[in-house]
C-alpha positions as CSV (number, residue, x, y, z in Angstrom):
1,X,0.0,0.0,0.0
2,X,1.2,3.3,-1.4
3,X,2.0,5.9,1.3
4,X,-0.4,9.0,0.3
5,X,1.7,12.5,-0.9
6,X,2.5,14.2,1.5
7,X,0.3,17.9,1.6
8,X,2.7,21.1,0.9
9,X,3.0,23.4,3.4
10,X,1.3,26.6,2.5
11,X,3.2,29.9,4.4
12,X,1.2,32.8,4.1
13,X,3.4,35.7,4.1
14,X,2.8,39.1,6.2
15,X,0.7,41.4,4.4
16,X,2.5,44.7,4.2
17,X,0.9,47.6,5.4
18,X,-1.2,49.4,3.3
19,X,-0.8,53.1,4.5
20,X,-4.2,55.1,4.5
21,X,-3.5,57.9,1.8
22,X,-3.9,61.0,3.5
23,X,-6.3,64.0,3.1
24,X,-4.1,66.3,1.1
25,X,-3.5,63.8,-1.4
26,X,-6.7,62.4,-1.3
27,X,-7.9,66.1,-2.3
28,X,-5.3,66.2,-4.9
29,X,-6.5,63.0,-6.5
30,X,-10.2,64.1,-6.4
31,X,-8.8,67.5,-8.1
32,X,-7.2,65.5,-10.7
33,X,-10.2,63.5,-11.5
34,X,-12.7,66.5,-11.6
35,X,-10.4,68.3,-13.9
36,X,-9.7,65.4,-16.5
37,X,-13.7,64.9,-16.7
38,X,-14.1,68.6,-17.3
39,X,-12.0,68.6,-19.9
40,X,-13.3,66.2,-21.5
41,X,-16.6,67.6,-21.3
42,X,-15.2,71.4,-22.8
43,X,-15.2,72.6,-25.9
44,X,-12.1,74.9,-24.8
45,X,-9.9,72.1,-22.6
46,X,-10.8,74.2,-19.6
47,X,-13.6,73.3,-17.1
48,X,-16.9,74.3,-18.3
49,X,-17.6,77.0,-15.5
50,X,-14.5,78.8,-16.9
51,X,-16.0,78.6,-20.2
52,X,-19.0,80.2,-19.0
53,X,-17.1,82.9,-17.6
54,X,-14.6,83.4,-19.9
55,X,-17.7,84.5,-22.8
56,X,-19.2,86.6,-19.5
57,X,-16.2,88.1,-20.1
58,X,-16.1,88.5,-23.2
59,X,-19.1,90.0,-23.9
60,X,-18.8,92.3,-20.9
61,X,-15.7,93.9,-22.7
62,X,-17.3,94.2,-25.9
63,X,-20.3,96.1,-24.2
64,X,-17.7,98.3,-22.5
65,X,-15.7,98.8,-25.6
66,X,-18.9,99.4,-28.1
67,X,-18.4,103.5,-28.3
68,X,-14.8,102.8,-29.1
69,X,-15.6,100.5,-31.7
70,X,-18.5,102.7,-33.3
71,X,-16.3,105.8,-33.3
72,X,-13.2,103.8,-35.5
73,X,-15.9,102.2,-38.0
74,X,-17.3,106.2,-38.2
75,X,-14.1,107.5,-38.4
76,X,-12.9,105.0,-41.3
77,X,-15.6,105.4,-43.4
78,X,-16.0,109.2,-43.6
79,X,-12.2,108.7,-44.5
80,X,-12.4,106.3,-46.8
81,X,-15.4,108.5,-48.4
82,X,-12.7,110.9,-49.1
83,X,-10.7,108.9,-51.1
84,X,-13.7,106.8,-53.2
85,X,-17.1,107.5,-54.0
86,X,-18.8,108.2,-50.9
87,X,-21.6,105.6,-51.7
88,X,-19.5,102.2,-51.1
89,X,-17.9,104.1,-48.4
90,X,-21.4,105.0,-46.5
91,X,-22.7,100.7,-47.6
92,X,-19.3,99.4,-45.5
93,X,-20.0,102.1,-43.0
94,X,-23.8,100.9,-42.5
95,X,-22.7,97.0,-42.8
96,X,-20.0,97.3,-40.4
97,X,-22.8,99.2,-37.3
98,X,-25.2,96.4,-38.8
99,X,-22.9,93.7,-37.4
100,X,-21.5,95.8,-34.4
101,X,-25.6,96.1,-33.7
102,X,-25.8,92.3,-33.8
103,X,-22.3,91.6,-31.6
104,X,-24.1,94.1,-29.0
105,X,-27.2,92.5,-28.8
106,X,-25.7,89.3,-28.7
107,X,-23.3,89.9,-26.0
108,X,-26.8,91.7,-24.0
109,X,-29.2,88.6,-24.8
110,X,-25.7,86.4,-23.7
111,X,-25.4,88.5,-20.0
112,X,-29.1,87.7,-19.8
113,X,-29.7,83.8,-19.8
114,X,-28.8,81.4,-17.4
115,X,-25.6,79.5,-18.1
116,X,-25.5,76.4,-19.6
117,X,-23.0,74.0,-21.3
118,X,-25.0,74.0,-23.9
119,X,-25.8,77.1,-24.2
120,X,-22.2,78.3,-23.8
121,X,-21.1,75.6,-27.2
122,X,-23.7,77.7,-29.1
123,X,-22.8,81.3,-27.9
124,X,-19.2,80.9,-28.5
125,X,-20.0,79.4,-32.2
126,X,-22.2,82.3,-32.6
127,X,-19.3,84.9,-31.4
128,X,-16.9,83.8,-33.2
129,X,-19.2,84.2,-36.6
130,X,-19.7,87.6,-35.7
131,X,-16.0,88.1,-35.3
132,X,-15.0,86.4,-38.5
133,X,-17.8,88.6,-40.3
134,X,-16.2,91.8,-38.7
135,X,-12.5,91.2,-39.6
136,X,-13.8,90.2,-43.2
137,X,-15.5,93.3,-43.3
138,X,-12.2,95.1,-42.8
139,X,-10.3,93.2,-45.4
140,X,-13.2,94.3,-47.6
141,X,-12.6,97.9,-47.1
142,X,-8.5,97.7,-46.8
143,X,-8.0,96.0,-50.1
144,X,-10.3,97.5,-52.2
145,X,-9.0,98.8,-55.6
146,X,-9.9,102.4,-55.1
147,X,-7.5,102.8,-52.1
148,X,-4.4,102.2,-55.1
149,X,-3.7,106.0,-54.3
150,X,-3.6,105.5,-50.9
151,X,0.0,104.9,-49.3
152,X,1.2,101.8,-48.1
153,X,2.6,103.2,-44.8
154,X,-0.9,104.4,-44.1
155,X,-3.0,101.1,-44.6
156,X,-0.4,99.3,-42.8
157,X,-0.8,102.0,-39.4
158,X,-4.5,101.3,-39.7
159,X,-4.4,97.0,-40.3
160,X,-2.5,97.7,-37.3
161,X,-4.7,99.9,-35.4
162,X,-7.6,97.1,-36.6
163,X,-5.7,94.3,-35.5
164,X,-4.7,95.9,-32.1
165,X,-8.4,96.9,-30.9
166,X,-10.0,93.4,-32.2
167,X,-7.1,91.6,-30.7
168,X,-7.9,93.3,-27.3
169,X,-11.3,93.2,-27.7
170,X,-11.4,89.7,-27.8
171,X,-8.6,88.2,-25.3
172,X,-11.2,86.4,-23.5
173,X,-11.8,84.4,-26.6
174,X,-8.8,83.4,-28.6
175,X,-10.2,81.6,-31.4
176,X,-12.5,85.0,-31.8
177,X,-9.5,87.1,-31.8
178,X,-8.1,84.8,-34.9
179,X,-11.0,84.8,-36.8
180,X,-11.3,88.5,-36.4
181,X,-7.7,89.5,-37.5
182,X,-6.8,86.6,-39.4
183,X,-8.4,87.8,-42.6
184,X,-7.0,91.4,-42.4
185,X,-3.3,90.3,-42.0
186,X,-3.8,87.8,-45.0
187,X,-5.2,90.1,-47.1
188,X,-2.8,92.6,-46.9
189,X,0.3,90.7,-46.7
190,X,-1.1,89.0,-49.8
191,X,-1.9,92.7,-51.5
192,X,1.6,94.0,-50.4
193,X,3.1,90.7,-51.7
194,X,1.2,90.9,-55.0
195,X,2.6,94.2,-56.4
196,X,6.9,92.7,-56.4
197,X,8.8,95.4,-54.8
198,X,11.0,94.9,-52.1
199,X,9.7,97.0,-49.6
200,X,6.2,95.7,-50.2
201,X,7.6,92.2,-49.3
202,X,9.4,93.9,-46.1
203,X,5.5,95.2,-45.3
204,X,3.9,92.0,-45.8
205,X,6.7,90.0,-43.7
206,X,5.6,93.0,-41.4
207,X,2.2,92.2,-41.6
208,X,2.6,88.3,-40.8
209,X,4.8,89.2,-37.9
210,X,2.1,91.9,-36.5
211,X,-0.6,89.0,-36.5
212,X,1.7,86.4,-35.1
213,X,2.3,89.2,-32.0
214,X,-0.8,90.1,-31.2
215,X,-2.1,86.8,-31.3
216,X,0.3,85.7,-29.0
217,X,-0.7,88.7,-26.6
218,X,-3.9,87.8,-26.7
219,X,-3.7,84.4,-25.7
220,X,-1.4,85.7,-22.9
221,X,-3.6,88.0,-21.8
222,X,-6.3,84.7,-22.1
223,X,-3.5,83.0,-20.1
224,X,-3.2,85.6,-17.4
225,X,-7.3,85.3,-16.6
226,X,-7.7,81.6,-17.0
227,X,-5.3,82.0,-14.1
228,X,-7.1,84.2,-12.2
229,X,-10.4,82.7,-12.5
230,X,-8.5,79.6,-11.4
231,X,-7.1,81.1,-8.2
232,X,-10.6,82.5,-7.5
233,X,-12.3,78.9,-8.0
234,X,-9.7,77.8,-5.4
235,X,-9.8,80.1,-3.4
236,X,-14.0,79.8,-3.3
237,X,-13.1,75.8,-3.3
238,X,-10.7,76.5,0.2
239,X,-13.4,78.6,1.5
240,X,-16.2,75.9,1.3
241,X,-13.9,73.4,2.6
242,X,-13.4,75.8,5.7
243,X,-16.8,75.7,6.4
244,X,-17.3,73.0,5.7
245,X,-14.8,71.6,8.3
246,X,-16.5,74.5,10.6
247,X,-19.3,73.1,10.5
248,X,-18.2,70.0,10.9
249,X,-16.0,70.9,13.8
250,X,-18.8,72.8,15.7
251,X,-20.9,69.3,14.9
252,X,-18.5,67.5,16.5
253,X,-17.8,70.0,19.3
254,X,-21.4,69.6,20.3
255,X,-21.8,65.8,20.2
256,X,-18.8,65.9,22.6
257,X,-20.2,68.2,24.7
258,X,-23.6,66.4,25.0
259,X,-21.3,63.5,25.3
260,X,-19.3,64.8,28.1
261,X,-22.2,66.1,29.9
262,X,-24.0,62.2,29.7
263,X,-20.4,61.1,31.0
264,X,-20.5,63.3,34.2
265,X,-23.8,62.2,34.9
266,X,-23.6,58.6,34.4
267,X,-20.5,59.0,36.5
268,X,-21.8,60.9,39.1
269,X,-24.8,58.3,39.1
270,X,-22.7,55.8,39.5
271,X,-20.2,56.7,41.6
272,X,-23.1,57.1,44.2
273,X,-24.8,53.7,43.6
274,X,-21.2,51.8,43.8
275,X,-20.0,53.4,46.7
276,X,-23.8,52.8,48.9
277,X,-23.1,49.1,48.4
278,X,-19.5,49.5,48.6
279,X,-19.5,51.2,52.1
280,X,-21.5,48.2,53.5
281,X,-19.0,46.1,51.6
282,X,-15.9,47.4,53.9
283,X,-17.7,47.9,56.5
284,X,-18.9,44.4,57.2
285,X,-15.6,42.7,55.4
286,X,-13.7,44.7,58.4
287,X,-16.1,43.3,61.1
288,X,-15.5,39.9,60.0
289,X,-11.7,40.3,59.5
290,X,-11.0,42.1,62.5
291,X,-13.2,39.0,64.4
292,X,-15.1,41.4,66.5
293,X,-18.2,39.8,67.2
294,X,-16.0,36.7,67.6
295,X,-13.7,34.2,66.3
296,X,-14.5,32.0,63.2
297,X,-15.4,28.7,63.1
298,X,-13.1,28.2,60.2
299,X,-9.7,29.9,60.1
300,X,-9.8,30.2,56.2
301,X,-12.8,33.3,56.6
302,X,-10.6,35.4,58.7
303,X,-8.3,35.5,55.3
304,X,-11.7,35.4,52.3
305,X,-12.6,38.5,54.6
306,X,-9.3,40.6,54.5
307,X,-9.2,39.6,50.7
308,X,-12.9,41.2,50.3
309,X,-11.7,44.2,52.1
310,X,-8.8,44.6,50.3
311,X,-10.6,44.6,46.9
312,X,-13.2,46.8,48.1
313,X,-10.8,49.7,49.1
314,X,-9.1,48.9,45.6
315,X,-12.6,49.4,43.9
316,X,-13.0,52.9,46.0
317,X,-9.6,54.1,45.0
318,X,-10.2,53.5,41.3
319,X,-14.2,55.0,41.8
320,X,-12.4,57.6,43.1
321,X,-9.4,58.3,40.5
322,X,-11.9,57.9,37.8
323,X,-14.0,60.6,39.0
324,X,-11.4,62.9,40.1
325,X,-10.3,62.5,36.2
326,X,-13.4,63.4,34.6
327,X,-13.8,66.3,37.1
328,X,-10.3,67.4,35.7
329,X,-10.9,66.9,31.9
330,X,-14.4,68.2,32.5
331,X,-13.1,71.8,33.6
332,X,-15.1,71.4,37.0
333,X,-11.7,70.7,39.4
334,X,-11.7,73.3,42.1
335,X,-8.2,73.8,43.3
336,X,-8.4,74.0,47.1
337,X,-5.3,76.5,47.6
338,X,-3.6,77.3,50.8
339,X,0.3,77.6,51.9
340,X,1.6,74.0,52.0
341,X,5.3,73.0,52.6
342,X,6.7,70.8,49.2
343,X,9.4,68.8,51.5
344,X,6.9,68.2,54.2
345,X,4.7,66.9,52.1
346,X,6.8,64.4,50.1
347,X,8.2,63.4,53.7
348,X,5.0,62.8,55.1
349,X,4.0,60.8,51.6
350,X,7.7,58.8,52.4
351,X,6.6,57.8,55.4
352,X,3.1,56.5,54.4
353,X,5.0,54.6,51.6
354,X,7.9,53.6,53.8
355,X,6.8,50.0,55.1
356,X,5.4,49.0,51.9
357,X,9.3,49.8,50.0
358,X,10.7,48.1,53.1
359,X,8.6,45.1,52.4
360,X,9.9,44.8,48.8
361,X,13.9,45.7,50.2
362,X,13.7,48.9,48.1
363,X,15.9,51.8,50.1
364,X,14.0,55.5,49.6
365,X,16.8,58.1,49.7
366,X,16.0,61.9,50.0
367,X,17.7,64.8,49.3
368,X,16.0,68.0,49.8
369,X,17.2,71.7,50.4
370,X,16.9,73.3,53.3
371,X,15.2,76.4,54.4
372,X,12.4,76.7,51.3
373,X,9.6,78.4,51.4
374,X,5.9,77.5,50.9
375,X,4.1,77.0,48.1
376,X,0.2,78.8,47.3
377,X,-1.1,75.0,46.1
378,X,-3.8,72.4,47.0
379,X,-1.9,70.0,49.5
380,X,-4.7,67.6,48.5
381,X,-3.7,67.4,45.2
382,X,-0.2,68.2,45.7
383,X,0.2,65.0,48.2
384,X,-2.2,62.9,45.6
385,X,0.7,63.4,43.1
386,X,3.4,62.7,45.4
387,X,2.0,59.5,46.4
388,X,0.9,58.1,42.8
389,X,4.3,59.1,41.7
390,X,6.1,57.0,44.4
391,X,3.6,54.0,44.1
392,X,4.4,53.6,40.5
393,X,8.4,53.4,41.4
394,X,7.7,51.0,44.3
395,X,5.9,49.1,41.8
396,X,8.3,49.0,39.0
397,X,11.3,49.3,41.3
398,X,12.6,45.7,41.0
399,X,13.9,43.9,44.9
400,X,16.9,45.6,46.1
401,X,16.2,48.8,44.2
402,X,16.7,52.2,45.2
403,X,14.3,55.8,44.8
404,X,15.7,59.1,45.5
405,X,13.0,61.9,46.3
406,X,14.4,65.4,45.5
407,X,13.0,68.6,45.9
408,X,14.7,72.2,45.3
409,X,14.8,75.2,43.8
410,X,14.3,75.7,39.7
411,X,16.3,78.0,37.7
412,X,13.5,80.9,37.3
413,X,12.9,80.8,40.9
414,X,10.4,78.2,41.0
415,X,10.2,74.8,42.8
416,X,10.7,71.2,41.7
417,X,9.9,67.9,42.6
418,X,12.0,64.6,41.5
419,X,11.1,61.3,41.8
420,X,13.7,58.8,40.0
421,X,14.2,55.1,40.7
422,X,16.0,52.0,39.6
423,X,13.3,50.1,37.5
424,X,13.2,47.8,34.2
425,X,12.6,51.8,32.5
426,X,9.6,52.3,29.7
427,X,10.1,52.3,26.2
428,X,10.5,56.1,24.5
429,X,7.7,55.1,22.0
430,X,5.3,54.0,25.3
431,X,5.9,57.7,26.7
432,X,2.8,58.9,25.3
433,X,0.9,56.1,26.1
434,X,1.7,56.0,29.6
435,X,0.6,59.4,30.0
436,X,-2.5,58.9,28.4
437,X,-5.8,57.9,30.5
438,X,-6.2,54.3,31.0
439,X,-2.6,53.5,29.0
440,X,-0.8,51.3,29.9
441,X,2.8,50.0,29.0
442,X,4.3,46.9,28.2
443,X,6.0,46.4,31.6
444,X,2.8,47.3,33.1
445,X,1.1,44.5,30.7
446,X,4.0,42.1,32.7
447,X,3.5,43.4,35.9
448,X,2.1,41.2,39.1
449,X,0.4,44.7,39.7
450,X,-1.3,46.2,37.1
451,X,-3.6,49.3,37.4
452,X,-6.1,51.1,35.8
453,X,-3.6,53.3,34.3
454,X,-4.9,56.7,35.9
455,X,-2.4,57.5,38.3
456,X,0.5,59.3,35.8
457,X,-2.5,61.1,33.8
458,X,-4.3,62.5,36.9
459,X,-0.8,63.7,38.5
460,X,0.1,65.2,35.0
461,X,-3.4,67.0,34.9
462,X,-3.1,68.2,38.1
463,X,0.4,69.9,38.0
464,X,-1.4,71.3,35.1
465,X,-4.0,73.0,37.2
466,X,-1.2,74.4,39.1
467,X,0.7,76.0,36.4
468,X,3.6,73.5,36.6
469,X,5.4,71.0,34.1
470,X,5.5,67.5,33.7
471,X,8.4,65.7,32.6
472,X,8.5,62.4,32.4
473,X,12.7,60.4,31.5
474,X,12.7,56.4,31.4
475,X,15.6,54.4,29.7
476,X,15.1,50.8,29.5
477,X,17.1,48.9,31.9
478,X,18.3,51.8,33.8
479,X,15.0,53.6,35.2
480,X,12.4,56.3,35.3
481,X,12.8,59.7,36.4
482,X,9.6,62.1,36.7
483,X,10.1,65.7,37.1
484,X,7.3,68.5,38.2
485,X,8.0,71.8,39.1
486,X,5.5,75.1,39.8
487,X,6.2,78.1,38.4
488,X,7.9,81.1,40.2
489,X,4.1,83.0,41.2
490,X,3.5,80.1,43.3
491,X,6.7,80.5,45.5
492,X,5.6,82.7,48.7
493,X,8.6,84.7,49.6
494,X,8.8,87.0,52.7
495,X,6.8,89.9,51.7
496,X,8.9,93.6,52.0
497,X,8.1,95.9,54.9
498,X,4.9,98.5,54.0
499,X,6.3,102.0,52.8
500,X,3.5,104.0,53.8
501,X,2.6,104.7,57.6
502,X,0.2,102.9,59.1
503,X,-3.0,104.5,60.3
504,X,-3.4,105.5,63.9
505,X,-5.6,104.0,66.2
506,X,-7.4,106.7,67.4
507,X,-7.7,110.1,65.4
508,X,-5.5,112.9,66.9
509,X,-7.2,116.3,66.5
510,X,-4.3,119.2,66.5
511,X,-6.4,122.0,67.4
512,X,-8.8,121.3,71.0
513,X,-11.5,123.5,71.3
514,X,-10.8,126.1,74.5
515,X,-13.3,125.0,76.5
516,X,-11.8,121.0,76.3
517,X,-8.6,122.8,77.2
518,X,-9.5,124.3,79.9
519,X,-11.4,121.7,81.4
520,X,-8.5,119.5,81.3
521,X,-5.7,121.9,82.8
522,X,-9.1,122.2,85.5
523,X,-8.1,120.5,88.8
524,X,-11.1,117.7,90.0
525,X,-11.2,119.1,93.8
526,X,-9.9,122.8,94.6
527,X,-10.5,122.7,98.2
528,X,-9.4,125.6,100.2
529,X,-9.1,127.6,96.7
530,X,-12.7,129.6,97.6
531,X,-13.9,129.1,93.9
């Protein structure tokens, strides 16, 4: 019998981390896409809103520039009316208002009506008609027979002078501009070319070059506003987003006010229906453990008894640090202030703490200066911090370690408080976390004694309250130093003697009425005297 194949061993490999893109380029990417699509969509290669506002444009600079236009047509054709029969000359005159009329009324009827994409593919065609009409209505006039007498130097100033004002006229539309001046340069560059003398070829060259400048100034100048309107759609695009996020912010701002509200309640609920029970809880558990009402019938109760006690008080410290906590981040933590002495304080906190580092062979070592003064601060919360600061380095202070307490003067005048031990050390990426409510590192994870992670952010928020700084040094394998000073305004020095006199007790009148006088320089008994 065959031995079946064995099955391969299938090793899946790690999946590599797929980074979230973030929000910049996720905007970037969304820009890209909207572009593309509205391109695609244009007649122009721009986005169809700037289409629409590019003709707006357009025509509004016509309308403005319609009494210029009417006064050159005028001007031309009473001077051309000079030169031929002033019949043709009045016909171009009337043809050229005729379509001037109609790239008015256009441009009006265009200001008018809502904007469409449609709409806008239609008007442009119809613009660009009009234009090509007008410049071939110049080129008419400019190469016609009659004007032989005319000299060269002259039609050339006014082709320019033409090409110039339709060229400006119609920036905003480039393909406008072309059709407009197009025909005038060609014609005359062809009527120059056609009579063979040299300087007629240098005026047509002349003419080529004029059209090739001005319509590369016009599609500068198209350039230059395409631009603008861009920066303006940006900057409209930014402003939305603003308020958007606004909005959203405020949104959010709310919910975690209504949120933080529900918290306090649900806390302050709480905190009363745990502790009711709770009370009862120690109360009884130290009854039975302390064997009052007599000994146990089994020996084993005296010890299930101290072990209920002991959780209960556990439970009532962490009811408690939870709720001082969300009285701190809540806004609603009333400092209790009052001169209290810094090295009395973290001696009196050594000595609570003393037997419980003896137990564990860890030596306490203080240094403190001598002779500083008090401190304005809440000795509640000052001697809360001291003590969850030394619990933590009896607690991660391996057997046989060491903790040195230190307090002293800061370099701005201020005052400090150092507590550093000998401990395994946190990592410097766990830093934040430690620091953070209910975090927790990995030695902490380890631990035999693991908390609820509230005693470093409650100390921190506190010396906040105070106006203080809290530092907090680990090194792995080497230990944990945490440093909190108080600022210099909270340092009561020995105040300076007054300046000004103090007020008398009694007022002192300078000037006694005579009769007071006399009564007092009066003897009581004149006996003998015969007054």
């Amino acid at each position: 019998m065959s031995n079946p194949a064995e099955k391969p061993e299938v090793v899946q490999l790690p999946a590599e981390p797929v980074s979230a893109p973030s929000a910049s380029s996720r905007r970037a990417a969304a820009q890209r896409v909207r572009e593309a699509r509205d391109k695609l969509t244009s007649t122009s290669g721009t986005r169809p809103a700037f289409d629409a506002e590019m003709l707006r444009q357009y025509a509004q600079t016509r309308l403005s520039a319609s009494y210029v236009v009417m006064l050159l047509v005028v001007a031309t054709g009473v001077l051309f009316g000079l030169w031929m029969q002033p019949i043709p000359a009045a016909a171009w005159t009337v043809g050229m208002l005729c379509i001037h009329a109609a790239m008015i009324r256009s441009c009006r009827r265009f200001l008018t009506e809502p904007a469409s994409p449609a709409a806008t593919r239609a008007w442009r065609t119809r613009f660009v008609v009009l234009d090509l009409l007008y410049g071939l209505c110049w080129m008419a006039i400019l190469i016609h027979p009659v004007l032989d007498m005319v000299t060269e130097t002259l039609m050339m100033f006014l082709m320019l002078l033409v090409i110039a004002v339709s060229s400006m006229l119609a920036a905003n539309l480039p393909i406008a501009a072309l059709a407009a001046t197009a025909p005038v340069a060609v014609a005359m560059a062809l009527s120059f070319a056609m009579t063979g003398s040299l300087d007629n070829y240098i005026l047509a060259a002349l003419a080529i070059a004029a059209e090739g400048y001005f319509v590369l100034l016009a599609h500068r100048l198209h350039s230059s506003t395409f631009a603008t309107l861009e920066a303006r759609a940006e900057k409209d695009a930014l402003i939305g987003e603003l308020e958007q996020a606004k909005a959203i912010s405020d949104e959010a701002r709310h919910r975690a006010e209504s949120a933080n509200v529900a918290k306090s309640r649900f806390l302050a609920q709480m905190s009363h229906e745990l502790r009711t029970p709770l009370n009862a809880i120690l109360g009884f558990s130290e009854v039975m453990k302390s064997e009052i009402f007599g000994a146990h019938a089994v020996p084993v109760y005296k010890e299930y008894s101290a072990d209920i006690h002991n959780s209960g008080v556990h439970l009532l410290n962490l009811i408690n640090e939870i709720l001082d906590l969300s009285r701190i981040e809540a806004g609603r933590y009333e400092l209790n202030e009052e001169a209290v002495s810094l090295v009395g304080i973290v001696a009196d906190c050594h000595h609570l703490m003393k037997l419980r580092a003896s137990s564990r062979g860890i030596t306490i070592h203080e240094v403190f200066e001598q002779g500083m003064p008090r401190l304005w601060a809440d000795e509640r919360a000052i001697r809360q911090v001291v003590l969850n600061l030394i619990s933590n380095s009896i607690k991660f202070t391996p057997q046989g370690g060491e903790i040195w307490l230190k307090a002293g003067w800061t370099a701005s005048g201020g005052q400090y408080l150092s507590v550093k031990d000998s401990g395994s050390g946190i990592p410097e990426d766990e830093i934040p976390v430690v620091l953070a409510s209910f975090g927790q590192g990995s030695n902490s994870i380890k631990s035999a004694e693991q908390g609820a992670g509230l005693g470093l952010p409650i100390a921190k928020n506190l010396i906040d309250l105070h106006g203080g700084t809290f530092t907090l040094k680990s090194k792995l394998r080497i230990g944990t130093e945490v440093i909190v000073t108080f600022p210099p305004e909270r340092v009561m020095s020995a105040l300076a003697p007054l300046s000004d006199d103090s007020p008398p007790l009694q007022p002192e009148n300078s000037v006694l009425p005579e009769e007071k006088r006399r009564a007092r320089h009066k003897p009581i008994m004149s006996a003998g005297t015969g007054s």
